[in-house]
N, C-alpha and C positions, 0 to 999 in steps of 0.2 A: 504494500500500500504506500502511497507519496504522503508524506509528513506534512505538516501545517507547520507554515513560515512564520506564520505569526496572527496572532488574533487582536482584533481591533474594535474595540465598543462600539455597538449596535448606533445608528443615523436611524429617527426616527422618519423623518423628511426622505432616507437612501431608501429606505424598506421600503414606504408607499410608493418611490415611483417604479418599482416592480409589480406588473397589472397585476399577480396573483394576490397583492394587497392593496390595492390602491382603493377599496371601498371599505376598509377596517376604520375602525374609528381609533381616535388617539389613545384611548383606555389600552384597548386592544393590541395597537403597535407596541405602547409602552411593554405590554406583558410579553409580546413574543422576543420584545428586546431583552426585559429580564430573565425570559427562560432560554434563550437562543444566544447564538455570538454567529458575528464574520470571521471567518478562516479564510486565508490565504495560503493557496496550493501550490509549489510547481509542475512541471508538467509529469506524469506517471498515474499511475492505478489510483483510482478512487475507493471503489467499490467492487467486488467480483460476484458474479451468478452463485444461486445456492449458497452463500454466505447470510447469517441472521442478518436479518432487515432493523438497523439499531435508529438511522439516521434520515430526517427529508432533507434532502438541499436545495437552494431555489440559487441558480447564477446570477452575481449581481455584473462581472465581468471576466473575458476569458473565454477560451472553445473548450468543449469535452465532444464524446463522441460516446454509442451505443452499441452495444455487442452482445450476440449470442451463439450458443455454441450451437452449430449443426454437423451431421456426420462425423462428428470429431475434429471441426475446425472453428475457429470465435470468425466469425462474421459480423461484420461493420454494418448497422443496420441504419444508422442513423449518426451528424454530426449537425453540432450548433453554437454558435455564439450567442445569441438571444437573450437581452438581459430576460430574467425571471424563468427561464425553463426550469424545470422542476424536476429532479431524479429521486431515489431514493426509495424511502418506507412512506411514498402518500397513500400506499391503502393502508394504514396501519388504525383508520379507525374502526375495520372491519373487525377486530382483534382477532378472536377465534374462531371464527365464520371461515378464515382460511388460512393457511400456513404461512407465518410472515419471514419469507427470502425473497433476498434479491433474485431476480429474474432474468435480470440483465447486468453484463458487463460496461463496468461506465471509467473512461480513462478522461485524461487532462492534457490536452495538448499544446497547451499556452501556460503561463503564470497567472491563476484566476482567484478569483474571490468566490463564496457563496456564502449565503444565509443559512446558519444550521442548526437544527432543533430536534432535539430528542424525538422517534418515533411513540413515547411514551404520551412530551406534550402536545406534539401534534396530532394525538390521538383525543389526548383530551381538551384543546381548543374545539378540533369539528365539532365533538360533541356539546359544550356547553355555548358554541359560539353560532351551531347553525344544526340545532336539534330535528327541524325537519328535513334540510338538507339530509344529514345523516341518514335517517329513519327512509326516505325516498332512496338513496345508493345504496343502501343496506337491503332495503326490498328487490329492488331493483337485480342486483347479485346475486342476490338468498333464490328468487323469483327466477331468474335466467339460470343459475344452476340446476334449481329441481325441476326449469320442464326438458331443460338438456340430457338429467338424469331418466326423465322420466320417458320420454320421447324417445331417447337412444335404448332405455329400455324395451321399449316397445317397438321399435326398430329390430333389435335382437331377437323377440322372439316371434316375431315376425319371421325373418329371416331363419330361424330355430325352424319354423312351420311348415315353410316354403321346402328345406333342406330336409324332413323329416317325410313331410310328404313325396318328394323324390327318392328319397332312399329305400322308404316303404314299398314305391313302384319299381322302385330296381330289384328289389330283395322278394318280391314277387315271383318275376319272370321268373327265376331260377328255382325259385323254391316250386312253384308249378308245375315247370319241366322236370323236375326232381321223382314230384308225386304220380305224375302221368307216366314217367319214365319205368318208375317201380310195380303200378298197377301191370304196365306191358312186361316189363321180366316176370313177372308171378307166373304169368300166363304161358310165357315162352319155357320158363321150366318148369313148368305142368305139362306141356306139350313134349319137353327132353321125356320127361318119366315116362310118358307114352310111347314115343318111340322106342325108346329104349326096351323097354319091355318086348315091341315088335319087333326089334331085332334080337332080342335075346331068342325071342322064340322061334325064330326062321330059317332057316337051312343056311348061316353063316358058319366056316369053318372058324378054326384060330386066327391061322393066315390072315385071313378078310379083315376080322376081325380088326385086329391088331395094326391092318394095313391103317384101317378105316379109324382109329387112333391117332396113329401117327398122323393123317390127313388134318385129323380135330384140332391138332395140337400145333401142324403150320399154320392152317386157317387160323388159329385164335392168334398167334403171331403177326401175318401178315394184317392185321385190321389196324394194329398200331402204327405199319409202315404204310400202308395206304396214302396214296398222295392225291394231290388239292386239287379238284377236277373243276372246269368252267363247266357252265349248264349244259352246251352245246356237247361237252367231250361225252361228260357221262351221260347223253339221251343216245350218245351214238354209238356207246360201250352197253346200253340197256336194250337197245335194240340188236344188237350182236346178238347180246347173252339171248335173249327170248327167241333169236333164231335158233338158237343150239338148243334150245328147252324142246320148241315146237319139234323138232328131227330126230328128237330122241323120246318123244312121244307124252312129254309133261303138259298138262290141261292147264296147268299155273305158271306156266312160266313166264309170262308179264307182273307176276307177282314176286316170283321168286330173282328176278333179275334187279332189280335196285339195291335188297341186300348186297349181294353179290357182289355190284360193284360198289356199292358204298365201302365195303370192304376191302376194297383192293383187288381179288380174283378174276382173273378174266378166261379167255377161251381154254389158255393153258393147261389152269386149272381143274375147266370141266373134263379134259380129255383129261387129267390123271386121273381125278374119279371116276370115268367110266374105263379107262385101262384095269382100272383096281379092285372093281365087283362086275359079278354078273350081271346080264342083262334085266335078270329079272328084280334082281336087287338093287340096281339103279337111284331108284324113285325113293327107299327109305332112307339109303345114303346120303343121298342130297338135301331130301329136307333134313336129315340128322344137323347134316352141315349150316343151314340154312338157320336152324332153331340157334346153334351155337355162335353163328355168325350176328344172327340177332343181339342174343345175350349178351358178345361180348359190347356189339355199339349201346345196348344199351344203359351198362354198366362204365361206358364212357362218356357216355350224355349223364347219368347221374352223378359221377365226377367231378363235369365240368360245371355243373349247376352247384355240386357242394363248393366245389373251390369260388367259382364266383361269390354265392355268397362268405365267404370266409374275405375274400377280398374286400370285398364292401365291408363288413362290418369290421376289418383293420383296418381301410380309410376312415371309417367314422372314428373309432377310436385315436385313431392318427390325428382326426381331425379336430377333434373334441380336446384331445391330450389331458383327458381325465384319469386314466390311469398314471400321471407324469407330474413330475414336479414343477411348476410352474414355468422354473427358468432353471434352462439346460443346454445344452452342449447340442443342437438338430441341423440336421441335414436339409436346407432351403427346397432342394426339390420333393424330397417324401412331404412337406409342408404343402407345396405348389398340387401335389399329385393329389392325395387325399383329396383337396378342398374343388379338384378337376372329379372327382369320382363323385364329391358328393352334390356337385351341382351337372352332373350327366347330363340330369333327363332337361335341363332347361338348355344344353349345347345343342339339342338336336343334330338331324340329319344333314342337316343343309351350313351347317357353318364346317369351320377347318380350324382343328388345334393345331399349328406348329409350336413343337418346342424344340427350340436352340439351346442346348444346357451345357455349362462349364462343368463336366463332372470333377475336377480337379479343386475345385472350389473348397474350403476346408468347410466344418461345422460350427455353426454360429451359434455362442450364449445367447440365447432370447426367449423370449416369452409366446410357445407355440402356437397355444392357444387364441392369441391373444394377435401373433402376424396370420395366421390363417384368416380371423376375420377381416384383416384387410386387405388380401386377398380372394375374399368372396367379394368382400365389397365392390374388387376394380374387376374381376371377371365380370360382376354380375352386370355393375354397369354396361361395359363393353360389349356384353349380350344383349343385353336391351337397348344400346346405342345401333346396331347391325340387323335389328329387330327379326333374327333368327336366319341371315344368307350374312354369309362374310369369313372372313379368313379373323379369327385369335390368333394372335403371336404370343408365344411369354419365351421371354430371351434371358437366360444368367450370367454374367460375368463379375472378373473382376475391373474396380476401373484403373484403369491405367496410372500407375505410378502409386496406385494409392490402395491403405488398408481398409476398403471399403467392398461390400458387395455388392453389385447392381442387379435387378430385377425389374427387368420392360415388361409390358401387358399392352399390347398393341392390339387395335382393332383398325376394320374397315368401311367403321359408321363414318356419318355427313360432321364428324366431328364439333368440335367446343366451338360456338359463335366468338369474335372477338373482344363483343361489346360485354361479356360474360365471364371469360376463364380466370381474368383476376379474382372474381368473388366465390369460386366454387367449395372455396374449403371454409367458407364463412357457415358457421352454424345457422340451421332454417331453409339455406339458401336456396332451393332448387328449381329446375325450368324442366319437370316430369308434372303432367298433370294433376289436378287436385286430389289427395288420395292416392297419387303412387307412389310420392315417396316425401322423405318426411325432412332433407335436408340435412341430414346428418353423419349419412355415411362419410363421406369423404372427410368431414371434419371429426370426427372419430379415428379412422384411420392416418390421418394426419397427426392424431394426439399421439398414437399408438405407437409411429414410424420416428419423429420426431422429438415428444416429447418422453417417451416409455425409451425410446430403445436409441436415442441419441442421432438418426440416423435423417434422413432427406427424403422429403415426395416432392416431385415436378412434373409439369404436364407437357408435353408439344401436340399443337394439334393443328391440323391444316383438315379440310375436304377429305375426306376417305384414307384419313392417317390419322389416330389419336394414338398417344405412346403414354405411358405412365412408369414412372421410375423411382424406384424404391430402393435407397441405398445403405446400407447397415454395416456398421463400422464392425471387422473381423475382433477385434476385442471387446467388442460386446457392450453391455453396461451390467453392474452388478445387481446384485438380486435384490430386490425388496424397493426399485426405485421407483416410487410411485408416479402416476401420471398429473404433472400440474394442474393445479385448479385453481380459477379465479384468476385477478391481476390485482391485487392487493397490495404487493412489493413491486409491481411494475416501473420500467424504468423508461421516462416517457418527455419529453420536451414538454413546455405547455401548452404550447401553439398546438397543439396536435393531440385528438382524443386516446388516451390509452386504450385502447380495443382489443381485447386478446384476441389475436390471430391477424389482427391486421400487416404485420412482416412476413408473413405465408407464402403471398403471389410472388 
């Protein structure tokens, strides 16, 4: 911090022609002069961010400048010479309504003067000096905090509802096909028992037997290598096979040929099974095969429907990170991925995920939970900016020269108006119709990005390019640092309203 040069008895005449006094009355001056004094600073540190909020200063002359940390760097947000700006503990009459630190870095860049008073007594002038002043900013604060709590609440489970009800339709399909999957094996080996039995009881020797084994036992093999056919190939591999049904005198062989080749088996095959039994035993051998061939697909359709759902509900839990400790050591893409799985069904058919991923990228301290939602936030937008046709991008890297992460979410909507993108992360804000959205996301996720996790959101946007970029400092922030609330300790010229969020755009 820069040391005071020297203190100099309060000018009752200097104080008032500073506008943030110049309507006090003489009583009034006298007392801020008796509880206050001028210091004179040279140029260095004033005040740093996140340090106890002790002090207001008002400049009577001299430049300072404003700064806050972002990504890991102090950014110059603001410079002034202006007698009477005002830095410091001016919310300090809010006392306990909200947490009194500075908010901002405030430096001296000249040899300057300021007026300076205990956050104690400038806590108690507001109030005994402009009682309903107070009780108006105090409501005012108290009032815009609980409907931001309240509203982003209901934002969330909104968004809870939305994700809940998609997930339920994803975890459907598969549980479906699971049950329908099961129904048809019951059947199919009720049908083995049966054959089986007919062939036990038929004029098969060992030999045959045993051949017809060994057939069972490639067939069940080859279903797994079976390769990926276009509609065209296997209608023209379906009508093969049913020609070799029909010659070898099967009434079902339009029936029995899609098995077959859904399996892999082609003409090859039929010739080894009739090389391999008698004529007359043909027909049980085949459907033998046919039941098994069954079986096996469909004990690989219920597979694939269990693992699907097992996939889903470890992106949910992925996404949720309720089994997890708050703030840990994760991996940006399993984050990115989950929160892609659990807004599927709102991707549809018709748009395109590209992801461009830095796998190289190390694992970032953060708050899982907590960047998934804002993540839902800029997919979801970008979904509904493309209004279901468009290309999503989400891009990872690191940025260049620096220990940051970057995370793009690009879409191919009619992008952010001009006369707009400045205000987008302003709480309320929004330009979705009445009832779609509540104005909050984005300034949530701003809180989240910014002020939770020390890190940057920025937008670009032109006609059928909007980019969003999310960057997070590789060291993290440590655990337990809660997200700012209110501007209480705000550090703010006076010419200019302190508006939390207004250094955003």
């Amino acid at each position: 911090m820069t040391s005071t040069t020297s203190s100099q008895p309060c000018d009752i005449d200097e104080l008032r022609s500073l506008f943030l006094f110049e309507k006090l009355s003489d009583e009034q001056l006298a007392w801020l002069c008796e509880h206050g004094s001028v210091e004179s600073y040279e140029p260095g540190l004033l005040l740093a961010e996140g340090d106890a909020a002790r002090c207001f200063y008002s400049l009577i002359e001299g430049t300072l400048s404003m700064s806050k940390q972002v990504g890991g760097d102090e950014v110059e947000i603001n410079r002034t010479s202006q007698r009477g700006a005002y830095v410091g503990a001016w919310g300090s009459y809010l006392g306990e309504h909200t947490e009194q630190r500075y908010n901002a870095t405030v430096r001296i860049h000249a040899p300057s003067r300021f007026f300076v008073l205990s956050a104690d007594d400038f806590s108690t002038a507001m109030h005994e000096w402009f009682p309903m002043a107070v009780h108006l900013l105090e409501g005012l604060f108290l009032g815009s905090r609980q409907r931001e709590n309240t509203i982003g609440q209901r934002e969330r489970l909104l968004a809870l509802g939305s994700l809940s009800a998609g997930l339920t339709h994803e975890l459907n399909n598969p549980a479906a096909a699971a049950v329908r999957a099961t129904a048809s094996l019951r059947d199919r080996v009720l049908h083995m028992r049966l054959k089986l039995k007919t062939i036990a009881g038929g004029a098969w020797d060992r030999t045959q037997l045993e051949t017809l084994m060994e057939l069972q036992d490639r067939a069940a093999e080859q279903v797994a290598k079976a390769p990926e056919l276009s509609p065209l190939e296997a209608s023209d591999r379906e009508d093969a096979l049913a020609d070799w049904f029909d010659e070898h005198g099967f009434d079902d062989g339009y029936q029995l040929a899609p098995t077959f080749v859904q399996a892999g088996l082609d003409l090859d095959w039929l010739d080894k099974i009739a090389d391999t039994v008698d004529d007359g035993m043909l027909g049980g051998a085949v459907h033998w095969l046919n039941y098994t061939l069954e079986t096996e697909l469909l004990m690989n359709e219920i597979e694939d429907s269990a693992t699907r759902i097992s996939t889903l509900v470890s992106a949910a839990k992925q996404y949720s990170q309720l089994d997890r400790a708050p703030h840990q050591l994760l991996d940006v893409h399993e984050l990115i991925e989950s929160t892609l799985v659990m807004l599927s069904r709102k991707i549809g058919p018709d748009v395109e995920v590209v992801r461009d991923y830095d796998r190289s990228l190390p694992d970032l301290p953060v708050y899982g939970a907590e960047l998934n939602q804002v993540w839902t936030n800029l997919i979801d937008n970008a979904l509904q900016a493309m209004d279901g046709h468009g290309t999503l991008t989400i891009r990872t890297s690191q940025v260049p020269d620096r220990d940051l992460v970057q995370v793009e979410i690009g879409d191919t909507g009619p992008g952010i108006p001009a006369e707009v993108i400045g205000r987008i992360y302003e709480p309320f804000f929004t330009t979705k119709p009445v009832g779609q959205g509540t104005g909050l996301g984005l300034d949530i996720s701003w809180r989240i990005v910014v002020k939770k996790h020390h890190g940057d959101l920025s937008v670009t946007s032109v006609p059928g390019r909007t980019v969003f970029r999310v960057c997070l400092p590789m060291a993290g922030v440590a655990a337990d640092t809660g997200v700012a609330t209110g501007v209480a300790t705000a550090v703010a010229p006076a010419a200019e309203p302190a508006v939390e969020g207004a250094d955003r755009a």
